[in-house]
C-alpha positions as CSV (number, residue, x, y, z in Angstrom):
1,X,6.8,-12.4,7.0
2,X,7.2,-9.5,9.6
3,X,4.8,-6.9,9.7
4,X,5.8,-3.0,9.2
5,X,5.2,-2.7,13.7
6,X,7.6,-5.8,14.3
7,X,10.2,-5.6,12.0
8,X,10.4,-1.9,12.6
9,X,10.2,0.5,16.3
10,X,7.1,2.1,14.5
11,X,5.3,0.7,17.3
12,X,7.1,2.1,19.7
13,X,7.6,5.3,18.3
14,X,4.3,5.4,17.4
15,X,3.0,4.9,20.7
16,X,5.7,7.1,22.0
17,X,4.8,10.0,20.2
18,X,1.3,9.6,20.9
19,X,-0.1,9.3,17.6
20,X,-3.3,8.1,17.3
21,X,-4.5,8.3,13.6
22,X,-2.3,6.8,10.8
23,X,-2.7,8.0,6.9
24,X,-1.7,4.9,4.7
25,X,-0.4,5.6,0.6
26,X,1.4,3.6,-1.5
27,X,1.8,1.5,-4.4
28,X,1.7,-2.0,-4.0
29,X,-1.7,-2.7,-2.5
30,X,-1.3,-6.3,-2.2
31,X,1.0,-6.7,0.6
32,X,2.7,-3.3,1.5
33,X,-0.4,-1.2,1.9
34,X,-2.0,-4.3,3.4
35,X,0.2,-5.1,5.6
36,X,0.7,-1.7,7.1
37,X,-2.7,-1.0,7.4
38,X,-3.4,-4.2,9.1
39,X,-0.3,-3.2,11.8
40,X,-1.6,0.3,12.5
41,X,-4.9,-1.1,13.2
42,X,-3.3,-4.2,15.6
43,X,-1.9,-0.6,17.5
44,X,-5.3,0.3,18.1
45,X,-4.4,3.5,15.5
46,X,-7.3,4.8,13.7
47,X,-6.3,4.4,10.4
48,X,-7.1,6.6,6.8
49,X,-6.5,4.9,3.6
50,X,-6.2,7.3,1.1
51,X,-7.5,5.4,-2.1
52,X,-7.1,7.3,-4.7
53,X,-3.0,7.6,-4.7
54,X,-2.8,3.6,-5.2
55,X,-1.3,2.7,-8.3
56,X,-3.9,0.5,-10.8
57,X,-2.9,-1.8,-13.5
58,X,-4.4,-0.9,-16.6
């Protein structure tokens, strides 16, 4: 399965727009959030999980 950077230009436009720092949300912790965060890292991004806006099963 393709990660978030290879499957998209985030990369790319990443890069070009010089960011350095990505801020990671979402739902689906188990392979969304996952995989993105693991792609922004790969890009040598600094990366912020915000923890507290994941959804939890109850």
């Amino acid at each position: 399965m393709p990660t978030p950077s290879q499957a998209t230009p985030l990369d790319e436009l990443l890069r070009d727009h010089g960011v350095r720092r990505v801020v990671v949300t979402g739902s689906a912790t188990e392979y969304c959030v996952d995989s993105t965060s693991r792609s922004a890292l790969s890009c040598s991004c600094d990366l912020v999980l915000v923890a507290d806006v994941r959804a939890r099963a109850r």
